[in-house]
C-alpha positions as CSV (number, residue, x, y, z in Angstrom):
1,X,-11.5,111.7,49.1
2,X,-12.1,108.6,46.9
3,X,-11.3,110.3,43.6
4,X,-7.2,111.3,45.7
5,X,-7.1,107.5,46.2
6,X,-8.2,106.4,42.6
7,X,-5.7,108.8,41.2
8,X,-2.5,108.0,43.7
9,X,-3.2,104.5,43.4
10,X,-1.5,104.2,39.9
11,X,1.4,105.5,40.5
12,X,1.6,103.4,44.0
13,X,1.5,100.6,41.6
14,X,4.0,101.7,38.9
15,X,6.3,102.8,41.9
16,X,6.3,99.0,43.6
17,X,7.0,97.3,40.1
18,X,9.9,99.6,39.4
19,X,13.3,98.3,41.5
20,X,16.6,100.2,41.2
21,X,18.6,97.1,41.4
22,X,21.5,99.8,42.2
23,X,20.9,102.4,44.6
24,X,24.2,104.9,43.6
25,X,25.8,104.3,47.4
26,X,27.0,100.9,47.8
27,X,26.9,97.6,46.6
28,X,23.4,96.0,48.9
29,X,21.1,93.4,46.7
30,X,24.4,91.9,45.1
31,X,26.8,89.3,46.1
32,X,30.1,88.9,44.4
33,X,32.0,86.4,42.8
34,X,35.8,85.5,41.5
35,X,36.9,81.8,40.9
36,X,40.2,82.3,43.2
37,X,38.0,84.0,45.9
38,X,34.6,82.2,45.7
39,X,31.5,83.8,46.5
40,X,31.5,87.2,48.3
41,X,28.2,88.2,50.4
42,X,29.8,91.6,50.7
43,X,29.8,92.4,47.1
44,X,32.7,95.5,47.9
45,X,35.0,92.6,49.0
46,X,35.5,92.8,45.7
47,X,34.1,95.6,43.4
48,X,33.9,99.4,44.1
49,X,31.4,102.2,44.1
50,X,33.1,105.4,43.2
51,X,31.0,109.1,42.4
52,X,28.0,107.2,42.6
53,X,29.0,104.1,39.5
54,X,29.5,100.7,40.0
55,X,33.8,100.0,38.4
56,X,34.7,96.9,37.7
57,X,38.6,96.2,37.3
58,X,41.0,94.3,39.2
59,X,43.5,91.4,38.3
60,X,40.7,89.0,38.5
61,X,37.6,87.7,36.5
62,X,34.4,88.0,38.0
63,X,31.1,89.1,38.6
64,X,28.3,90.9,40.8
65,X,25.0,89.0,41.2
66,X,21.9,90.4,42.1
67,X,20.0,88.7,45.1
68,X,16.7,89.0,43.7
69,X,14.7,86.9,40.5
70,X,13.0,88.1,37.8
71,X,10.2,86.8,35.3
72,X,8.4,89.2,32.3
73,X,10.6,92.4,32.4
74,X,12.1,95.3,31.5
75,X,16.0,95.7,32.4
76,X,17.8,99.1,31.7
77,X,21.5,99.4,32.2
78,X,23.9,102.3,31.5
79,X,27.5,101.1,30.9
80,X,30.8,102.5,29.5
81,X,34.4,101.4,28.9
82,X,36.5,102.6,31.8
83,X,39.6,103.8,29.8
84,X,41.7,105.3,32.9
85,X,45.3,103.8,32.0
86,X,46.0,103.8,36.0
87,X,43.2,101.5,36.6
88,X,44.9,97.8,37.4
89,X,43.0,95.4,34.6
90,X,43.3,91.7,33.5
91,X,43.7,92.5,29.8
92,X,43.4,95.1,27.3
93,X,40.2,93.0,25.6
94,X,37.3,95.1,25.6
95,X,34.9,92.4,26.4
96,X,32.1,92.3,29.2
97,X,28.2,91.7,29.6
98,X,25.3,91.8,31.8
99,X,23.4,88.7,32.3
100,X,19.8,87.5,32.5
101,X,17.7,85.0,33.6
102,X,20.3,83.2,35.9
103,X,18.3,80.4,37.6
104,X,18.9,80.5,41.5
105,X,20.1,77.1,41.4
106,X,22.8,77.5,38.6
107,X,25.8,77.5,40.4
108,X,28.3,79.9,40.4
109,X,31.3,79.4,37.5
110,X,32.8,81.7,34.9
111,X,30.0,81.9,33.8
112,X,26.5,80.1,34.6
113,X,23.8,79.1,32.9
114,X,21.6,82.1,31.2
115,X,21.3,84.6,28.8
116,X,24.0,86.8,28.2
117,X,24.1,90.5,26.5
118,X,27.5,90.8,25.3
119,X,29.2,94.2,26.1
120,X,32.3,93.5,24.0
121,X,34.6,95.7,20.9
122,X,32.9,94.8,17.4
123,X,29.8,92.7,19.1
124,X,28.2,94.6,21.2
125,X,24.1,93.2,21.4
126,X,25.1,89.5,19.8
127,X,22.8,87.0,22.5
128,X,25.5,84.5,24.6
129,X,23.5,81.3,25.4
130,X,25.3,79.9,28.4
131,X,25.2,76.3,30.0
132,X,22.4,74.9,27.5
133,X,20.4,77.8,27.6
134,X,18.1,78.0,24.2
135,X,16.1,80.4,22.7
136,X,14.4,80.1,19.4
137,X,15.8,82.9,16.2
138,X,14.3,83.2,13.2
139,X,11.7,80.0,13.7
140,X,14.6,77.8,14.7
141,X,15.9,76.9,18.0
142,X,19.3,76.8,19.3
143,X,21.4,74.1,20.2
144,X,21.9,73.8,23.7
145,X,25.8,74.4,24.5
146,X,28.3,75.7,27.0
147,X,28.5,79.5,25.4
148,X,26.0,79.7,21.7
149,X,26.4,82.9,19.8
150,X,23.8,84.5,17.8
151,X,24.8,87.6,16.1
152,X,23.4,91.3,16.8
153,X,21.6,92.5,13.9
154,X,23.3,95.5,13.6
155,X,26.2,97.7,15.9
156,X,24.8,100.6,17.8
157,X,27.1,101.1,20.4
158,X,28.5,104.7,21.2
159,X,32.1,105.9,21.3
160,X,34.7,104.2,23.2
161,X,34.4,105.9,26.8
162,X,30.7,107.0,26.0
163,X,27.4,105.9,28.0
164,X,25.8,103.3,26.5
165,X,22.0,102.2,27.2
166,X,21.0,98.6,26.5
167,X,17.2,97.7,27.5
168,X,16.4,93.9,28.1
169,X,13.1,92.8,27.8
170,X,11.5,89.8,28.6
171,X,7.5,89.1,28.2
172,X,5.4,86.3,27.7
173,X,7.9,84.4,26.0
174,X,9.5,87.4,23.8
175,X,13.1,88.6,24.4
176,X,14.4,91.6,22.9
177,X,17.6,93.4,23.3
178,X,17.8,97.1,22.6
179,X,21.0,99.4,22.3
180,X,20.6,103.1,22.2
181,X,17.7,103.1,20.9
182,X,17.7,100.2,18.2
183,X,16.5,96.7,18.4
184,X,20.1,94.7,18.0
185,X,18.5,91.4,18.9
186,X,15.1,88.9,19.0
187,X,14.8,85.5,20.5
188,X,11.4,83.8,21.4
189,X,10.2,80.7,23.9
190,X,13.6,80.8,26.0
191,X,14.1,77.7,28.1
192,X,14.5,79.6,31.2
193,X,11.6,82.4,32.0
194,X,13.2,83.4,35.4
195,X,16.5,84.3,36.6
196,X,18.4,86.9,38.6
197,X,21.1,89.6,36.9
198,X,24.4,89.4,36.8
199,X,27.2,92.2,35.9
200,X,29.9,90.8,34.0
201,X,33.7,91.7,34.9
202,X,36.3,89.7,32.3
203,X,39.4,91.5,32.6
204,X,38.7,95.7,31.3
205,X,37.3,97.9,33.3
206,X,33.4,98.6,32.8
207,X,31.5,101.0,34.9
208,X,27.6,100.6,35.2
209,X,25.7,103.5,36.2
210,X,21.9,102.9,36.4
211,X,20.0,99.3,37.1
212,X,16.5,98.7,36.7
213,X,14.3,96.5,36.1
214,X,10.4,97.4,35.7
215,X,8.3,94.5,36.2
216,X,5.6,93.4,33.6
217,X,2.3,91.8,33.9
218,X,2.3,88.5,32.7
């Protein structure tokens, strides 16, 4: 009986740090947000789930937020341009992203204070340092800012109308962003170490399929 427990008891563990921050139905763990609208508690006020995928589109800016915080982990996301002409759309700008580290407190703009990873035609993986957010690159830190750019170190995104996969990690003071399979970008000692997620709608529809974020031991 004690050798079942000992060997169920590990993946018990590995199952509670794992969090599907979507689970494929609806839009539950997120609140939503437009600056002509405010903040949206119901998240599909706003933003649909169609064929299990989170679409973004519409005639306005905004975003979805997740509810929870996270320090020292790993973030997965699946993403794609949505390139259905019938879908209504802001602009014709392929430019998006998925936040990080969002401090509960920051309050709620286009866009708030964190780290961005830009989704966006030609800059795909390039760090966004929003609302004085600073992250040492290459031994030198960043100047605090409204929006700092620090370039990917090379493009790996897919197709236009492919699945992307961009992995996010953040541990003991290491951040790493991933794309497909290739390191893109590095950053060390951010000046936030906990925050919540944010989807990123700026005016062409994105659909996000899968997001989760593992947590890591500190």
């Amino acid at each position: 009986m004690m050798v079942c427990i000992f060997l169920i008891l590990p993946q018990l563990i590995e199952a509670q740090s794992t969090i599907n921050l979507f689970n494929k139905k609806n839009l539950d763990g997120w609140y939503a947000y437009q600056v002509e609208s405010g903040k949206h508690k119901h998240a599909s006020d706003l933003f649909n789930v169609e064929h299990h995928i989170i679409r973004l589109y519409g005639k306005n800016a905004g975003y979805l937020m997740s509810e929870q915080s996270f320090s020292n982990f790993k973030l997965t996301v699946t993403f794609r341009w949505n390139i259905d002409p019938s879908v209504i759309r802001k602009s014709d700008k392929k430019n998006s992203g998925v936040m990080y580290l969002v401090p509960f407190e920051a309050p709620d703009m286009l866009w708030p204070k964190g780290i961005q990873f830009q989704i966006k035609e030609g800059a795909t993986g390039d760090f966004i340092l929003l609302q004085d957010t600073t992250l040492k690159i290459n031994g030198t830190r960043t100047e605090p800012g409204r929006s700092v750019v620090s370039k990917r170190f090379e493009d790996a995104s897919k197709p236009i109308g492919k699945w992307n996969t961009m992995v996010v990690t953040v541990s003991n003071g290491i951040v790493t962003q991933e794309l497909n399979g290739k390191l893109v970008n590095k950053g060390v000692e951010p000046s936030i170490t906990e925050g919540r997620i944010l989807l990123q709608y700026e005016g062409y529809p994105i659909d996000f399929k899968k997001v989760v974020v593992r947590r890591l031991k500190p």
